[in-house]
C-alpha positions as CSV (number, residue, x, y, z in Angstrom):
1,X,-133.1,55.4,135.0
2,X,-134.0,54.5,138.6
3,X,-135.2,57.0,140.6
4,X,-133.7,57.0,144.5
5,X,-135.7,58.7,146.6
6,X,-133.9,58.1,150.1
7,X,-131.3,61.2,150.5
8,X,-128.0,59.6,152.5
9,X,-125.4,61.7,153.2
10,X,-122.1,60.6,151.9
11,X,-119.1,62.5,152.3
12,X,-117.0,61.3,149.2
13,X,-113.9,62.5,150.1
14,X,-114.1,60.1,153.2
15,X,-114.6,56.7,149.8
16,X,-111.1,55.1,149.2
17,X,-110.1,56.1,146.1
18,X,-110.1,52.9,144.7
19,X,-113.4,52.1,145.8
20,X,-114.6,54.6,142.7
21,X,-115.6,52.8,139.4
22,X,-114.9,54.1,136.2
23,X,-118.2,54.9,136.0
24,X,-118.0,57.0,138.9
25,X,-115.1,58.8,137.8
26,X,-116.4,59.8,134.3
27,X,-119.6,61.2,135.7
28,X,-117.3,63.0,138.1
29,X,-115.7,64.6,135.5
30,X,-118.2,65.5,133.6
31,X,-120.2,66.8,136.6
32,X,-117.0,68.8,137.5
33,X,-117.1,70.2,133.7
34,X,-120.5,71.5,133.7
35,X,-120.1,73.1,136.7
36,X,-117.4,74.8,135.2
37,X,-118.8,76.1,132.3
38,X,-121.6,77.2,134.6
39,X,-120.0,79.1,136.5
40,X,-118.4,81.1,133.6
41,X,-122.0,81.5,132.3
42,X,-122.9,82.8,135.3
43,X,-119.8,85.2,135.8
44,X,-121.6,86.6,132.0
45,X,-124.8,86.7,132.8
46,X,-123.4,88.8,135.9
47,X,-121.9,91.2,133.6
48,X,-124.4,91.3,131.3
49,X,-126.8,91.9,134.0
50,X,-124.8,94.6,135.7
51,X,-125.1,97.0,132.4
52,X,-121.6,98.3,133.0
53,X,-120.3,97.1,130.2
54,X,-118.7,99.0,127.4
55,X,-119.3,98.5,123.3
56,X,-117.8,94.8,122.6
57,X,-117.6,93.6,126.0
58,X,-120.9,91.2,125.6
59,X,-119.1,89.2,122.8
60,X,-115.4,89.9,124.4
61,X,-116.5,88.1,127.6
62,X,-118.3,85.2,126.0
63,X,-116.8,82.0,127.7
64,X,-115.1,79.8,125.5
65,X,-117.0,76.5,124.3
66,X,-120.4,78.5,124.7
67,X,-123.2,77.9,122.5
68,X,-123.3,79.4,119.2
69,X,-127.1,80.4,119.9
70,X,-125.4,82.5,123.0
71,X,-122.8,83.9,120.6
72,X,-125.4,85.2,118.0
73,X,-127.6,86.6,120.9
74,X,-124.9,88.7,122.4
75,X,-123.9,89.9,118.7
76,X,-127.5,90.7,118.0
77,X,-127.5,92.6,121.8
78,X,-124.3,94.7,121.1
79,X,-126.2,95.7,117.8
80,X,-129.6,97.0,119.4
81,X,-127.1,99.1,121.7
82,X,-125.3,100.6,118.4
83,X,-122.6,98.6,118.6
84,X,-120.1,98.6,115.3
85,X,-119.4,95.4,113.3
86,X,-115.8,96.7,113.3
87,X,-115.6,96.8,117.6
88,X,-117.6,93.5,117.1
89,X,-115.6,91.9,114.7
90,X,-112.1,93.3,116.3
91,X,-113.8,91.3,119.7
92,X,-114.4,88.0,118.0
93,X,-110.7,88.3,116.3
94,X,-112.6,88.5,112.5
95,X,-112.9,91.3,109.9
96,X,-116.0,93.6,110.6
97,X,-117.5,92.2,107.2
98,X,-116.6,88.9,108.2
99,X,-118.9,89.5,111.7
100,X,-122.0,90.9,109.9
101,X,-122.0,88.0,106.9
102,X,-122.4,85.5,109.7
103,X,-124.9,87.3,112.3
104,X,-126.1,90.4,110.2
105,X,-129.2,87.6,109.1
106,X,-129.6,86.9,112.7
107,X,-129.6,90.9,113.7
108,X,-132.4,91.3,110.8
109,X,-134.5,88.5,111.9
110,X,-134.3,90.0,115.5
111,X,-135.6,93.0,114.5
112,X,-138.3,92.6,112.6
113,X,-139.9,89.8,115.6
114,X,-143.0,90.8,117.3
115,X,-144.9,90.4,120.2
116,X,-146.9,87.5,118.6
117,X,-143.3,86.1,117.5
118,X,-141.3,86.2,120.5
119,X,-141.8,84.9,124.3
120,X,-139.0,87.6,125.2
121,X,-141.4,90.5,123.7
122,X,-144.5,88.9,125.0
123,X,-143.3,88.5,128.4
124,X,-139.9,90.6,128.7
125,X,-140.9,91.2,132.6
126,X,-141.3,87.5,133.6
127,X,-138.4,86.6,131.8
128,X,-136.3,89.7,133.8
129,X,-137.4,88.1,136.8
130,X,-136.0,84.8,136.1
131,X,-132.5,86.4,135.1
132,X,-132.8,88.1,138.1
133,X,-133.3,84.9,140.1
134,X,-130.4,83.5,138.6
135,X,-128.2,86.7,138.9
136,X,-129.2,87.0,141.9
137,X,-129.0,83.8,143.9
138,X,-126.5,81.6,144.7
139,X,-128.1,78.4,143.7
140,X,-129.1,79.6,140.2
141,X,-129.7,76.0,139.1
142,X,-133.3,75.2,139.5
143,X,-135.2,72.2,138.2
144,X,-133.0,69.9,138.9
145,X,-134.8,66.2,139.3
146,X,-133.6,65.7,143.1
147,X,-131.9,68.1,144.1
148,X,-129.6,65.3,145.8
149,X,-125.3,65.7,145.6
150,X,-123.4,63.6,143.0
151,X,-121.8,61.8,145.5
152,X,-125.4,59.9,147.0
153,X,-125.5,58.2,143.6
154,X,-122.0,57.2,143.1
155,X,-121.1,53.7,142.7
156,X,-119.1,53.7,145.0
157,X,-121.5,54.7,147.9
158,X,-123.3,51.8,146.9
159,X,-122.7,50.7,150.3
160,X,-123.7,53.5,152.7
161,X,-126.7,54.2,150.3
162,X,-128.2,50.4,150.0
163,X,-128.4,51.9,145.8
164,X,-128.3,48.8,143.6
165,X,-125.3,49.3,141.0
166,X,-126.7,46.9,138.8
167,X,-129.9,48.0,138.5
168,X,-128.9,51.4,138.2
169,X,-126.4,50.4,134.9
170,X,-129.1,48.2,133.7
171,X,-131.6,51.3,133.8
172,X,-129.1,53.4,132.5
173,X,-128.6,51.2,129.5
174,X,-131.9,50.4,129.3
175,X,-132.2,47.1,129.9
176,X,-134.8,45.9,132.3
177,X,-133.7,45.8,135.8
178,X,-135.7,42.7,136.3
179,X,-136.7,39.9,134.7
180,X,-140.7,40.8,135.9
181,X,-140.1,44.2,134.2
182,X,-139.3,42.7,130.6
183,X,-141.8,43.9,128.0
């Protein structure tokens, strides 16, 4: 992929619509969907962070579509805070003997980790500051490459940005963008 260093402003809204590729429109939408779920994670890492939860409420909030690895940590969470299988299984809509054959493994392997197993129990106060960072800020999504808008590398701001669409696709694809850059 080519990396664009020059930051122009673009206000896409101000693009004809027409003047969007396919191309732009699918990473539109699936910009539009990650920000999405995003946000929900973020709402639940609010609420988790917040401790005013009651029993259940850490798997009762999970956001659909979220990761199974999230799911299994927030059963394995309410369980450390004596949380039933029954108020956990009645949350996730299964039996309570349904809950703990599929994350009373998970629970057990939690529980017997160690310092010299875990980052978490190695470093639980440098990873609390990082949750706090993203708790606490509004911009919780550090480490991206640029830190430039969508809208600089559309396709269809090929023209206020001087970005070469071609190149871009061939990079993209992996092809070489040049005939000098063949291997």
């Amino acid at each position: 992929m080519t990396i664009e260093i020059d930051t122009v402003q673009v206000d896409p809204e101000q693009l004809p619509a027409d003047s969007f590729t396919e191309s732009d429109i699918a990473r539109i939408q699936l910009v539009n969907l990650i920000e999405s779920a995003a946000s929900r994670l973020g709402v639940y890492a609010q609420m988790v962070g917040e401790d005013l939860a009651r029993a259940g409420d850490y798997v009762r909030a999970l956001p659909r579509g979220v990761d199974a690895s999230v799911i299994t940590q927030a059963v394995i969470t309410e369980r450390v805070r004596g949380t039933s299988w029954e108020t956990i299984g009645e949350a996730l809509r299964m039996s309570a003997t349904d809950a703990e054959e599929k994350w009373g493994a998970a629970e057990a392997t939690w529980s017997r980790a160690s310092r010299a197993t875990t980052v978490y129990r190695k470093n639980p106060g440098g990873y609390a500051a990082s949750a706090d960072r993203y708790i606490t800020t509004d911009k919780p999504y550090v480490g991206t490459s640029t830190r430039r808008p969508l809208s600089a590398s559309l396709d269809a701001a090929a023209h206020l940005t001087g970005r070469d669409v071609a190149a871009a696709d061939r990079a993209f694809a992996g092809t070489p963008a040049c005939t000098h850059c063949a291997p």
